[in-house]
RONUTOR-599445 format. One record per residue (C-alpha): residue number from 1; residue in one letter; x, y, z. Coordinates in pm, 1 decimal. Each point is the difference from the previous one (the first is absolute). Last residue first. Layout:
N
+-----+------+----------+----------+----------+
: seq : type :       c1 :       c2 :       c3 :
+-----+------+----------+----------+----------+
: NUM :    a :        X :        Y :        Z :
...
+-----+------+----------+----------+----------+
END
This chain:
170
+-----+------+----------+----------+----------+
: seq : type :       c1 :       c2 :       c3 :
+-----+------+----------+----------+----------+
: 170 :    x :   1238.5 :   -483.0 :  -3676.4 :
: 169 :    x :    -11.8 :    125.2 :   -310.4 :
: 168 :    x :     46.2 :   -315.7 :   -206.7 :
: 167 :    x :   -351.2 :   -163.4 :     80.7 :
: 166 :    x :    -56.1 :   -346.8 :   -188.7 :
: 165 :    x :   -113.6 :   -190.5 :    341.7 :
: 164 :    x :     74.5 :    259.9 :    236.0 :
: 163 :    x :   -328.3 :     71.1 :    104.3 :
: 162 :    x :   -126.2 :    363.5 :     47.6 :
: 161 :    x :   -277.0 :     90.3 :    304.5 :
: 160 :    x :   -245.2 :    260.0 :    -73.3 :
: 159 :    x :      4.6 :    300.3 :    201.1 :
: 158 :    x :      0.6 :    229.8 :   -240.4 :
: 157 :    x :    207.5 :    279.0 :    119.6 :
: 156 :    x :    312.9 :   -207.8 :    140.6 :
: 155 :    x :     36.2 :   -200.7 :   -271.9 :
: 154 :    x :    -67.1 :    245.0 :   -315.5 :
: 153 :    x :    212.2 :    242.5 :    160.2 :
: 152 :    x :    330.1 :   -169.4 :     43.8 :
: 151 :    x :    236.2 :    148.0 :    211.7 :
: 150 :    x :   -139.8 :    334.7 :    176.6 :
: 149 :    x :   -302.5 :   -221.6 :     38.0 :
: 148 :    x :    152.0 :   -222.8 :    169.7 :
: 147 :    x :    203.2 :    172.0 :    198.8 :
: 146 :    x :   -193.2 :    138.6 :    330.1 :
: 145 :    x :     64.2 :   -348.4 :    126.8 :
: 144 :    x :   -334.3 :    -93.4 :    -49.5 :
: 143 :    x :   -231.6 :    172.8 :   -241.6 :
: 142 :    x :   -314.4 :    168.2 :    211.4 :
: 141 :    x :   -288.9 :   -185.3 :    216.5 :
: 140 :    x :   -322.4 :    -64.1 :   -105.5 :
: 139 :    x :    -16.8 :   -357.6 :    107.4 :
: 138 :    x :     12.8 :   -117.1 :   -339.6 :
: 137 :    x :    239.0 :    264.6 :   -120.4 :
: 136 :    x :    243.8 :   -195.4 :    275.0 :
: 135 :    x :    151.4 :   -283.3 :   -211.5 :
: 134 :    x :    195.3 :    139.4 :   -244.6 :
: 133 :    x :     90.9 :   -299.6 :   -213.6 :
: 132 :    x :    270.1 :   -188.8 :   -150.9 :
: 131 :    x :     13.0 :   -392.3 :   -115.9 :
: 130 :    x :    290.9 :   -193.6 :    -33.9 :
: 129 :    x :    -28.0 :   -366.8 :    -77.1 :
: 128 :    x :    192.1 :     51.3 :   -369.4 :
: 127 :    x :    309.3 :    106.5 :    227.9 :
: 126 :    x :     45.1 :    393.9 :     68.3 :
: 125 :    x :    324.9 :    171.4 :    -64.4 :
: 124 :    x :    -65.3 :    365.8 :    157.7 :
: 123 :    x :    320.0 :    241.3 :     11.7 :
: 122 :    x :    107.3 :    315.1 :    169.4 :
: 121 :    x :   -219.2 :    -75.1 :    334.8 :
: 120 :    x :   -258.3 :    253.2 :     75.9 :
: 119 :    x :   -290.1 :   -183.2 :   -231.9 :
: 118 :    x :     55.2 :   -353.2 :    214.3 :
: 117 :    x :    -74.6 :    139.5 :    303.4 :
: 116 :    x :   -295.0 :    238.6 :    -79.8 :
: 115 :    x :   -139.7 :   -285.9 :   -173.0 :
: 114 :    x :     95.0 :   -196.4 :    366.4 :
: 113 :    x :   -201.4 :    268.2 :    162.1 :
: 112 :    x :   -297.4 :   -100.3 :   -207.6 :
: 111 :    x :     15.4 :   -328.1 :   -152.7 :
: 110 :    x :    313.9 :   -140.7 :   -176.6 :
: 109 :    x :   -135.7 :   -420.2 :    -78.2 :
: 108 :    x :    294.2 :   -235.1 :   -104.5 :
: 107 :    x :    323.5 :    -37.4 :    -63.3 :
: 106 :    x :     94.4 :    382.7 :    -68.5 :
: 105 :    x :    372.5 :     26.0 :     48.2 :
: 104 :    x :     69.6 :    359.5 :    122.9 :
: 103 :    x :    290.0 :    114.8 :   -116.8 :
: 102 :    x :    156.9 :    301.7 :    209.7 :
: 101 :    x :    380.0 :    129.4 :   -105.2 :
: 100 :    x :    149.1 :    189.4 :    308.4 :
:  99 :    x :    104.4 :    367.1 :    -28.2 :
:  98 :    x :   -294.3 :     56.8 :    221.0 :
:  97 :    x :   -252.0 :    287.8 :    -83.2 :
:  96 :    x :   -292.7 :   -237.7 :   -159.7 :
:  95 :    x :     70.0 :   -246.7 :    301.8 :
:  94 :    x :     27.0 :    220.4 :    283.3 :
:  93 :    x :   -347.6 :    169.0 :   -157.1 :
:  92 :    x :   -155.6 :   -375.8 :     25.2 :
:  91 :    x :    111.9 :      1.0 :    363.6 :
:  90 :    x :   -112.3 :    334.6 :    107.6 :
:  89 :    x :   -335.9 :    -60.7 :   -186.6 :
:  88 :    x :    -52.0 :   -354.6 :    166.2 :
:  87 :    x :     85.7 :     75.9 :    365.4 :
:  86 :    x :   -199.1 :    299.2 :     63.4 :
:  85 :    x :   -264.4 :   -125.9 :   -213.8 :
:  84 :    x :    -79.2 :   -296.0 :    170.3 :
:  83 :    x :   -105.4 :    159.0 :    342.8 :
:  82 :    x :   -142.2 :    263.4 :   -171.5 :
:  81 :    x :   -233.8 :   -214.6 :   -170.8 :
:  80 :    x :    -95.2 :   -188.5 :    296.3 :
:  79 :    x :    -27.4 :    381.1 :    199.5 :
:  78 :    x :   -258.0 :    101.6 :   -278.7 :
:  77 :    x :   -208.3 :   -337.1 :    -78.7 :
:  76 :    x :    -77.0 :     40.8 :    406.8 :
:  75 :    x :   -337.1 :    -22.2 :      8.0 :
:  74 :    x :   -130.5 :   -272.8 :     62.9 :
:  73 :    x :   -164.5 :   -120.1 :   -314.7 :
:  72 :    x :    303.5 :    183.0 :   -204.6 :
:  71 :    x :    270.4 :   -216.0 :    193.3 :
:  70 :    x :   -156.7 :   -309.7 :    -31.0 :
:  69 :    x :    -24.0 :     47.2 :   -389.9 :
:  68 :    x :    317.7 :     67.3 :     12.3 :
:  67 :    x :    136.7 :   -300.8 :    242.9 :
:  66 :    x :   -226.7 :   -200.7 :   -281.5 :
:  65 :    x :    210.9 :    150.2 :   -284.5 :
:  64 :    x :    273.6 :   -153.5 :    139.0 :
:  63 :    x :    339.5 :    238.8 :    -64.1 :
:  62 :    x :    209.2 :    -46.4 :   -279.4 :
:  61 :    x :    -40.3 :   -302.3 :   -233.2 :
:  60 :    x :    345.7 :    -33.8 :    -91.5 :
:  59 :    x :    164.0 :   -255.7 :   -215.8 :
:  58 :    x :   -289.2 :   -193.6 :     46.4 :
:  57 :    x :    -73.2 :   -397.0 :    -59.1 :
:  56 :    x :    303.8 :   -164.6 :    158.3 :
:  55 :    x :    262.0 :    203.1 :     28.9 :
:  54 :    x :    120.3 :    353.4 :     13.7 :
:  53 :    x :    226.3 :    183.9 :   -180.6 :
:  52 :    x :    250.0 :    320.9 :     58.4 :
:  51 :    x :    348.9 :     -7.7 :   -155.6 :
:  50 :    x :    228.3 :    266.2 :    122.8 :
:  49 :    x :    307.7 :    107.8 :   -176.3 :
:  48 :    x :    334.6 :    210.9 :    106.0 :
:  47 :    x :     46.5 :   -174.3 :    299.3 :
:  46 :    x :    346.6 :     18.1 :    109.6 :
:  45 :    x :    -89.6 :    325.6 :    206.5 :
:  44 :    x :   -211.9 :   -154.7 :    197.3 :
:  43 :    x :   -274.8 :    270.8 :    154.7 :
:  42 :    x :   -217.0 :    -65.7 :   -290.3 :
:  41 :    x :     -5.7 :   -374.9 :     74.2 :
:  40 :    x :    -97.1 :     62.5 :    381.7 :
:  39 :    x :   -263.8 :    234.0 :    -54.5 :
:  38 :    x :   -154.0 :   -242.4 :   -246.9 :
:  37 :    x :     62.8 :   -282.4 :    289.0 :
:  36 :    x :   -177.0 :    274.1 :    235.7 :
:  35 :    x :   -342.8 :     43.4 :   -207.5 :
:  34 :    x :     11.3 :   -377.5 :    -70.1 :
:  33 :    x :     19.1 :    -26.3 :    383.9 :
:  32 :    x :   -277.7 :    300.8 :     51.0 :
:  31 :    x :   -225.6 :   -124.7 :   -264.4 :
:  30 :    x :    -74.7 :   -365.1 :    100.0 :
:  29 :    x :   -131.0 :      3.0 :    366.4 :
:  28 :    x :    -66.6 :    380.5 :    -67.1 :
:  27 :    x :   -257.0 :   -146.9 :   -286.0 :
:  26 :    x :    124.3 :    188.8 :   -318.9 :
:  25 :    x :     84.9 :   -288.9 :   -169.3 :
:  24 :    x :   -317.3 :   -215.5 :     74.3 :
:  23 :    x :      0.2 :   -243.5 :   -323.6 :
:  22 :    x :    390.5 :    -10.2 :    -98.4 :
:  21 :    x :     56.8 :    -22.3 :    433.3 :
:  20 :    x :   -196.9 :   -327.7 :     42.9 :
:  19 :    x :    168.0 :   -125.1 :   -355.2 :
:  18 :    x :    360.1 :    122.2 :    155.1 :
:  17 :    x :    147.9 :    339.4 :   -154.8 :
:  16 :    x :    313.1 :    -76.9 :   -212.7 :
:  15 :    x :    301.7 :    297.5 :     34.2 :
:  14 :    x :    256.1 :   -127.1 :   -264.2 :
:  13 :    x :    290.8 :    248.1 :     73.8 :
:  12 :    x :    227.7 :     59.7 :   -319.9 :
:  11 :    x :    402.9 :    152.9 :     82.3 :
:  10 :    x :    130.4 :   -213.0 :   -256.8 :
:   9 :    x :    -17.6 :   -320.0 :    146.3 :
:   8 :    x :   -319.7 :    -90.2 :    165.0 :
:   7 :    x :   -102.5 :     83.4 :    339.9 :
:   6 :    x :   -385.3 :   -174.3 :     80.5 :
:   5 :    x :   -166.8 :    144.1 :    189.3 :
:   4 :    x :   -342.0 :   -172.1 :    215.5 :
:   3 :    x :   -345.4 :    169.9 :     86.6 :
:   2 :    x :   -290.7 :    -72.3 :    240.2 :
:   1 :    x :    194.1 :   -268.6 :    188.5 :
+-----+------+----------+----------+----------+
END
């Protein structure tokens, strides 16, 4: 199972991507049933908090760079791109509109579309493992989740990677 909930009392949904999910998020194997759990928590009206994490070594890593790298060789980098967009931005505008409380957990690595992830929740808390980076300057490709660089500038236009080890603005 890509992703599990967890209901705690209060109204709080722990949403916890698997470690096969955490590294390939935005796969459609793994994107469209975390896609329709978040659905699913928003739609509850006892929720009034969602927790996002992952496990393992990534919180997120978004989508595999190698699929991207595919996709330009052939091609195609336009209709893959398109394909995630049109889930991810409607999703991570849900969340910055919803009355919900966000927190993304940061365990481990936030690459690319999980940056964009993790900067449209409310709150970051990121463990001394965490590490943040906009993955797709490399392959010449713009900020992911059309966020980033609308919430923190020095991430999203550098293209460096942060770690959390002794980082307090995650």
């Amino acid at each position: 199972m890509p992703v599990s909930t967890d209901m705690l009392d209060g109204g709080v949904a722990v949403v916890t991507l698997s470690p096969a999910a955490s590294s390939n998020t935005f796969s459609p194997d793994h994107f469209d049933p975390f896609l329709s759990c978040l659905q699913e928590v928003m739609a509850n009206p006892s929720c009034r908090s969602v927790v996002i994490t992952g496990s393992g070594r990534f919180f997120s890593s978004g989508g595999n760079m190698d699929d991207f790298s595919d996709a330009i060789e052939n091609g195609n980098i336009g209709s893959r791109v398109q394909e995630m967009t049109d889930k991810l931005h409607p999703l991570l505008l849900k969340m910055r509109t919803s009355e919900k409380v966000f927190v993304c957990a940061i365990n481990g690595s936030a690459a690319g579309g999980g940056l964009g992830l993790a900067l449209a929740s409310d709150y970051r808390v990121c463990s001394p493992e965490a590490k943040i980076a906009s993955a797709f300057f490399r392959l010449g490709l713009s900020p992911d989740g059309e966020i980033g660089p609308l919430r923190s500038p020095g991430i999203g236009a550098s293209g460096r990677s942060a770690a959390g080890r002794g980082q307090s603005s995650c």
